[in-house]
KOLDREN-872632 format. One record per residue: residue number from 1; residue in one letter; x, y, z of N, C-alpha, C in turn. Coordinates in steps of 0.2 Angstrom, whole numbers, plus 5000, padded with zeros to 4 digits. Atoms other than C-alpha are relative to their C-alpha. Layout:
N
+------+------+------+------+------+------+------+------+------+------+------+
! resi ! resn !  nxx !  nyy !  nzz ! caxx ! cayy ! cazz !  cxx !  cyy !  czz !
+------+------+------+------+------+------+------+------+------+------+------+
!  NUM !    A !    X !    Y !    Z !    X !    Y !    Z !    X !    Y !    Z !
...
+------+------+------+------+------+------+------+------+------+------+------+
This chain:
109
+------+------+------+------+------+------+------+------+------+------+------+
! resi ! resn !  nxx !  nyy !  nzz ! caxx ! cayy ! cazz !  cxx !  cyy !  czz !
+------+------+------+------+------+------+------+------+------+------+------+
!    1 !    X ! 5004 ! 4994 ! 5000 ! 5000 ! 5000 ! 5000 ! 5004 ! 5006 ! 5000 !
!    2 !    X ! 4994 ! 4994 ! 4999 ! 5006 ! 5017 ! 4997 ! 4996 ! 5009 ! 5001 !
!    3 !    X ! 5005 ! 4994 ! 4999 ! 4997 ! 5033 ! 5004 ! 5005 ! 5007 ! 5000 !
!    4 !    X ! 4996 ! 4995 ! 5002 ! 5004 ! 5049 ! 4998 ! 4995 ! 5007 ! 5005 !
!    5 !    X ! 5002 ! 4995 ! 4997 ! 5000 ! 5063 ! 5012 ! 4999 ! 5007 ! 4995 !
!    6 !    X ! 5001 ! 4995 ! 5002 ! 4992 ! 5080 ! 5006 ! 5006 ! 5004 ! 5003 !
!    7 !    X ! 4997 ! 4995 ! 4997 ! 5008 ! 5093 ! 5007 ! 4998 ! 5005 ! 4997 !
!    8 !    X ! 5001 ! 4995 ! 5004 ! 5006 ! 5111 ! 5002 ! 5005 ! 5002 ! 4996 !
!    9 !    X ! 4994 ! 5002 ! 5004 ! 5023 ! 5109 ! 4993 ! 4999 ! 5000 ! 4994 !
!   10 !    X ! 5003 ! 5002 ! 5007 ! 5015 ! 5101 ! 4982 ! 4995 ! 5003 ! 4995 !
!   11 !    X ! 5004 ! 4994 ! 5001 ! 5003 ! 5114 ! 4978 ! 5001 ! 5004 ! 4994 !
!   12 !    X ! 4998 ! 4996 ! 5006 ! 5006 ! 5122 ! 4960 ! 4996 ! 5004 ! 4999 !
!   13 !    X ! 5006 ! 4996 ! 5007 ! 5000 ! 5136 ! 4949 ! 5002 ! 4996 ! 4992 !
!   14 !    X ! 5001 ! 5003 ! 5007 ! 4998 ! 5127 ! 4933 ! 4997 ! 5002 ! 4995 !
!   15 !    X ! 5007 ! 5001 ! 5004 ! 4990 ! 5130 ! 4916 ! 4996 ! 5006 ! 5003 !
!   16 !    X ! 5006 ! 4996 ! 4997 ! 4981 ! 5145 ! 4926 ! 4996 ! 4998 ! 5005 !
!   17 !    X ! 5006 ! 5003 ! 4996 ! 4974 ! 5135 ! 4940 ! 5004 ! 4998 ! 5004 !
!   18 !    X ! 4995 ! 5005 ! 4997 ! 4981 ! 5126 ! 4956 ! 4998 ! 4995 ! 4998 !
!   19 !    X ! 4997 ! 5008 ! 5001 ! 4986 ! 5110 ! 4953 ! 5004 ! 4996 ! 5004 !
!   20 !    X ! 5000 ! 5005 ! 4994 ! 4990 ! 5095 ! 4963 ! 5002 ! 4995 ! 4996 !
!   21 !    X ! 4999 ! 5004 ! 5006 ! 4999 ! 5083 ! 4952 ! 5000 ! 4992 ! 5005 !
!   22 !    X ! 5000 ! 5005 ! 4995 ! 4994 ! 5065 ! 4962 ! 5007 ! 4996 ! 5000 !
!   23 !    X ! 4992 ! 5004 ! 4997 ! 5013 ! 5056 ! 4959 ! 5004 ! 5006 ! 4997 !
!   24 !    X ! 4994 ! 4992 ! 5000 ! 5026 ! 5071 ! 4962 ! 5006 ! 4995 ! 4994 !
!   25 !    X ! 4993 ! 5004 ! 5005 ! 5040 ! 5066 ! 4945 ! 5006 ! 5000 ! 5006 !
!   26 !    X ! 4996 ! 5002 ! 4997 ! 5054 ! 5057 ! 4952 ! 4999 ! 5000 ! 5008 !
!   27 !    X ! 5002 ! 5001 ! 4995 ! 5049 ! 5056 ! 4969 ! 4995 ! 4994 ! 5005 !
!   28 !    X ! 5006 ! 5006 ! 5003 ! 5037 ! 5041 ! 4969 ! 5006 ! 4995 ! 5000 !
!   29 !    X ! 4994 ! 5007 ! 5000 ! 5046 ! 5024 ! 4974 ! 4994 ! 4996 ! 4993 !
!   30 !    X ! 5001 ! 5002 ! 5006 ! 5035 ! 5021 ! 4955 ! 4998 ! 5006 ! 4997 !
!   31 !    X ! 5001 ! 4996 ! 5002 ! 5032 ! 5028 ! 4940 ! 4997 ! 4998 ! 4996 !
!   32 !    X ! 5007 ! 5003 ! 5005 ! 5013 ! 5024 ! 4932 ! 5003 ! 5001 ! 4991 !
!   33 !    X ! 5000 ! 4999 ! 5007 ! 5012 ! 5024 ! 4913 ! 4994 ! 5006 ! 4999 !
!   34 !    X ! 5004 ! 4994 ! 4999 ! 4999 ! 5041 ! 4916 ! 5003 ! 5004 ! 5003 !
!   35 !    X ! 4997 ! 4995 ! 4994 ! 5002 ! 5057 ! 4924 ! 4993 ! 5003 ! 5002 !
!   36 !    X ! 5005 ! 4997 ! 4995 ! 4987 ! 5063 ! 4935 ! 5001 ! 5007 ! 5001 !
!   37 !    X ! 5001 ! 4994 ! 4998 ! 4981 ! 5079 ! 4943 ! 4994 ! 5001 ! 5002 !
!   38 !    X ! 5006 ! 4997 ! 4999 ! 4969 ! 5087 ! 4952 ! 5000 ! 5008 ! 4999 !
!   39 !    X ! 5000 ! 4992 ! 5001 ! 4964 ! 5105 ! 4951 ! 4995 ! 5003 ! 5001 !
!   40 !    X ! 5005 ! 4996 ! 4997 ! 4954 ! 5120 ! 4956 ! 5001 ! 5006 ! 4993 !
!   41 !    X ! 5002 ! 4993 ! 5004 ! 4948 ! 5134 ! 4944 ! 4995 ! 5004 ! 5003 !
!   42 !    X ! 5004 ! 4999 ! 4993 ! 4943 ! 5145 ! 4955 ! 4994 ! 5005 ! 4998 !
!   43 !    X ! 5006 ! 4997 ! 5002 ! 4926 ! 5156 ! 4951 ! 5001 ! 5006 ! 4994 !
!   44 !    X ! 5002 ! 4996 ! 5004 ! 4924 ! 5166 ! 4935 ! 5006 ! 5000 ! 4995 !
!   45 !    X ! 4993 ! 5001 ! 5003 ! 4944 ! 5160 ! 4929 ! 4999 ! 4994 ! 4995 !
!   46 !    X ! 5001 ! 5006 ! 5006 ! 4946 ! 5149 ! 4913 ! 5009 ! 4998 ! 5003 !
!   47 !    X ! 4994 ! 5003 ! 5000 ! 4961 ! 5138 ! 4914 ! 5005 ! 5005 ! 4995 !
!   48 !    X ! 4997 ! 4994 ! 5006 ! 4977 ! 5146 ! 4901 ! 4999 ! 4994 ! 4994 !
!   49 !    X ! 5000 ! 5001 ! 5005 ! 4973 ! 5139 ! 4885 ! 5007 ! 4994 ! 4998 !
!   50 !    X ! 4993 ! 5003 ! 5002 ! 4986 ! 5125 ! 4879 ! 4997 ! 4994 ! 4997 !
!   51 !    X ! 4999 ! 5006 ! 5006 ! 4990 ! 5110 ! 4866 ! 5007 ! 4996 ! 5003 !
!   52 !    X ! 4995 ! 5007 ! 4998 ! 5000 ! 5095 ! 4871 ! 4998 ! 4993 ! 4996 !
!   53 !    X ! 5000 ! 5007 ! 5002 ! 5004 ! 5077 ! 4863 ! 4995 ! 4995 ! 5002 !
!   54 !    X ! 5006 ! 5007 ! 4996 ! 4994 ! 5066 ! 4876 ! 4993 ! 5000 ! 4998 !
!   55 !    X ! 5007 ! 5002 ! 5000 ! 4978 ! 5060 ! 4876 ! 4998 ! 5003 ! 5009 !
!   56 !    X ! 5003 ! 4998 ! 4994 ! 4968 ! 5067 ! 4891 ! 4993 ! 5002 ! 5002 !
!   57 !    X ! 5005 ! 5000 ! 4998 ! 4954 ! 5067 ! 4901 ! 4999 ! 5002 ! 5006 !
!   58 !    X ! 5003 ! 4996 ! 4994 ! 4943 ! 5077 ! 4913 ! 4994 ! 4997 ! 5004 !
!   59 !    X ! 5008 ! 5005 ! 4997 ! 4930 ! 5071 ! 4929 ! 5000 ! 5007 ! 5006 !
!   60 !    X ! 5002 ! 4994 ! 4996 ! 4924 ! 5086 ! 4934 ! 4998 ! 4997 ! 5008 !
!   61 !    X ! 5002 ! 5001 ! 4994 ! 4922 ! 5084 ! 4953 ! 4994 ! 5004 ! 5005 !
!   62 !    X ! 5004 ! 4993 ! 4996 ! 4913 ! 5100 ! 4960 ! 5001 ! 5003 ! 4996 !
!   63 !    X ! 5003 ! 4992 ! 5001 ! 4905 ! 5115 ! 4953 ! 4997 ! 4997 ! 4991 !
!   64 !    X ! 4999 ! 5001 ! 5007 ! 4902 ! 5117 ! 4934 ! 5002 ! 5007 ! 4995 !
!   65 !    X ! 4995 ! 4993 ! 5003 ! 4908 ! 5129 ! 4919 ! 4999 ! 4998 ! 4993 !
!   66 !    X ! 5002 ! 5000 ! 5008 ! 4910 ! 5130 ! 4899 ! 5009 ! 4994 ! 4999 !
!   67 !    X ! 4996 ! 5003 ! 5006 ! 4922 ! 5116 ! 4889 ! 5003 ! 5003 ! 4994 !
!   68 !    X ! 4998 ! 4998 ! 5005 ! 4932 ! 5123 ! 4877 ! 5005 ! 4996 ! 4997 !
!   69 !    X ! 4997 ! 5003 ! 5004 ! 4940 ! 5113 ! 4863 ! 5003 ! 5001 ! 4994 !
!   70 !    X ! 5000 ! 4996 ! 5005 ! 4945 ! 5120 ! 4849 ! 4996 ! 5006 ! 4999 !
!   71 !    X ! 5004 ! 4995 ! 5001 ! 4932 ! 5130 ! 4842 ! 4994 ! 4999 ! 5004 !
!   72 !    X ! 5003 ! 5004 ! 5000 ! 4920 ! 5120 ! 4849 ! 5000 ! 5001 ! 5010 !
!   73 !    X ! 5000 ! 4998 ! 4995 ! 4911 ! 5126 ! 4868 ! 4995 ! 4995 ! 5002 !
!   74 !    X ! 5003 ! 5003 ! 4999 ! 4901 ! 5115 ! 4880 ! 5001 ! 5000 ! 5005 !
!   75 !    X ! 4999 ! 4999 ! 4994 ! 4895 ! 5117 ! 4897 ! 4999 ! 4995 ! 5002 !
!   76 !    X ! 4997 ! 5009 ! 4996 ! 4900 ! 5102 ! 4909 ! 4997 ! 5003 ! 5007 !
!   77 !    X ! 5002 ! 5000 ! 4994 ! 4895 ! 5099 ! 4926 ! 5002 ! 4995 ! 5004 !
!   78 !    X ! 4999 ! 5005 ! 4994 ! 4898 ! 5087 ! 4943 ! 4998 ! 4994 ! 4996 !
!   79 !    X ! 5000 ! 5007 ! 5000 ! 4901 ! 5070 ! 4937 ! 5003 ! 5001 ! 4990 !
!   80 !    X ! 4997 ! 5001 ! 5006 ! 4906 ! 5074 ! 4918 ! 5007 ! 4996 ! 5000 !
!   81 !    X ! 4997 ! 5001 ! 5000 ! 4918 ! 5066 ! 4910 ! 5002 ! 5003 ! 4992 !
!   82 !    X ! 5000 ! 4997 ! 5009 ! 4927 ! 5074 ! 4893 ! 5007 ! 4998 ! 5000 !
!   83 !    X ! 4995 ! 5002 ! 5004 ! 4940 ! 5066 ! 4882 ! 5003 ! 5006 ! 4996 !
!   84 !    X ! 4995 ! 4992 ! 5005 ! 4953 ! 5080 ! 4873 ! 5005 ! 4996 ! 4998 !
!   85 !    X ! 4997 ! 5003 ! 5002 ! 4962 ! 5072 ! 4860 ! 5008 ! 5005 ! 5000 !
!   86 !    X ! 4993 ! 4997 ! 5000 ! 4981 ! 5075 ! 4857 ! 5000 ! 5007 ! 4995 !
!   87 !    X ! 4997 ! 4993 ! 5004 ! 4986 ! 5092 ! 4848 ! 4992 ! 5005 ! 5000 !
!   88 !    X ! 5005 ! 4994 ! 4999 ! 4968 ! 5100 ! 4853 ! 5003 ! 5006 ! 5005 !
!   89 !    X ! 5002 ! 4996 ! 4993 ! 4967 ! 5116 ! 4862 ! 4996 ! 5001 ! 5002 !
!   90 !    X ! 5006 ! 5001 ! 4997 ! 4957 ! 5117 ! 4875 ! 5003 ! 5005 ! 5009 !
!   91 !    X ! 4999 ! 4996 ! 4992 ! 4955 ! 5126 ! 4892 ! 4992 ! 4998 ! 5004 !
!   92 !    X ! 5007 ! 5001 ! 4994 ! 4940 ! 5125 ! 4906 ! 4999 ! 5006 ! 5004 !
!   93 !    X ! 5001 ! 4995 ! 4997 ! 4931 ! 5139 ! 4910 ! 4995 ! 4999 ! 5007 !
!   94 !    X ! 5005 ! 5000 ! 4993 ! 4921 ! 5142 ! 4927 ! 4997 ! 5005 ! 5001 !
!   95 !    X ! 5003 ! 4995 ! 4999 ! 4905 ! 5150 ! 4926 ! 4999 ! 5004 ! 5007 !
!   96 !    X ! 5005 ! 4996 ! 4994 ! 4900 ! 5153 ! 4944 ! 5004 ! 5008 ! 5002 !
!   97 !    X ! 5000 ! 4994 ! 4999 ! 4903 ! 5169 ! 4952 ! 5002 ! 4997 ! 5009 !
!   98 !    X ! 4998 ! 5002 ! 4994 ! 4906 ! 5158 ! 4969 ! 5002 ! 4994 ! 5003 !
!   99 !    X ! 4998 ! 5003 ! 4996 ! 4911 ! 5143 ! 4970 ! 5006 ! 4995 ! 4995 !
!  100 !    X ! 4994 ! 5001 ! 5004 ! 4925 ! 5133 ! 4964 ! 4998 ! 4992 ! 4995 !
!  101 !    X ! 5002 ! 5006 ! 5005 ! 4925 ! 5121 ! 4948 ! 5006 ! 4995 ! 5000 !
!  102 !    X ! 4994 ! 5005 ! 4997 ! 4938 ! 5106 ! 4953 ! 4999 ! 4994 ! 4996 !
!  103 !    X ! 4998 ! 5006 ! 5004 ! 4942 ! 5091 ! 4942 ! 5009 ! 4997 ! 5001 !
!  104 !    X ! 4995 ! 5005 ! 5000 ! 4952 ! 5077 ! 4940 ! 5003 ! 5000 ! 4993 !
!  105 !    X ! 4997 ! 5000 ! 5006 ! 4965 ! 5077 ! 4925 ! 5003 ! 4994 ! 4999 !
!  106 !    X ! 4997 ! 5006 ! 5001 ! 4972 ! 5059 ! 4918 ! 5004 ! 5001 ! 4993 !
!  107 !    X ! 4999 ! 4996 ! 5006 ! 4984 ! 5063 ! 4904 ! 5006 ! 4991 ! 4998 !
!  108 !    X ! 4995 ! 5008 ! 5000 ! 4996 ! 5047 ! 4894 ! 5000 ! 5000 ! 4992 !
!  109 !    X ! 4998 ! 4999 ! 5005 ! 5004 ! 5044 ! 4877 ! 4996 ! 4998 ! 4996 !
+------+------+------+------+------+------+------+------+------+------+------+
């Protein structure tokens, strides 16, 4: 078993958003074939727009907010799940005005 305590260390600005990456690189007695992350977009902030090689995927946890994909917008919610193929850009905006829009990010070759 291996339980990874919450440190604030660990705590990034990422992308526009805090982010929480679940296996810190090189620090992890393993090293998955995925890279993880949780994250906060905090009320009325969009993620920073970007394009990357991987495949990835979003599970929205709390709140909700607009998907953006290319050209291509859609509002998501608590429990979604949204696929982002590789060389798309995309960012995650948060509509509310108060509360924070939080997902899980799963990303891999």
């Amino acid at each position: 078993m291996y339980i990874q305590a919450l440190k604030k260390e660990f705590i990034t600005e990422e992308y526009g958003v805090q982010m929480r990456r679940v296996y810190q690189v090189d620090t992890e007695p393993f090293h998955p074939p995925f890279g993880s992350a949780w994250a906060i977009v905090k009320p009325g902030e969009t993620s920073a727009p970007h394009v990357h090689h991987e495949h990835e995927t979003f599970y929205i946890t709390a709140g909700g907010g607009t998907m953006i994909i290319g050209n291509e917008e859609q509002k998501v919610q608590t429990g979604d799940v949204i696929y982002i193929p590789p060389h798309e850009e995309h960012a995650l905006r948060n509509d509310s005005t108060k509360d924070d829009l939080i997902f899980i990010t799963t990303w891999w070759e």
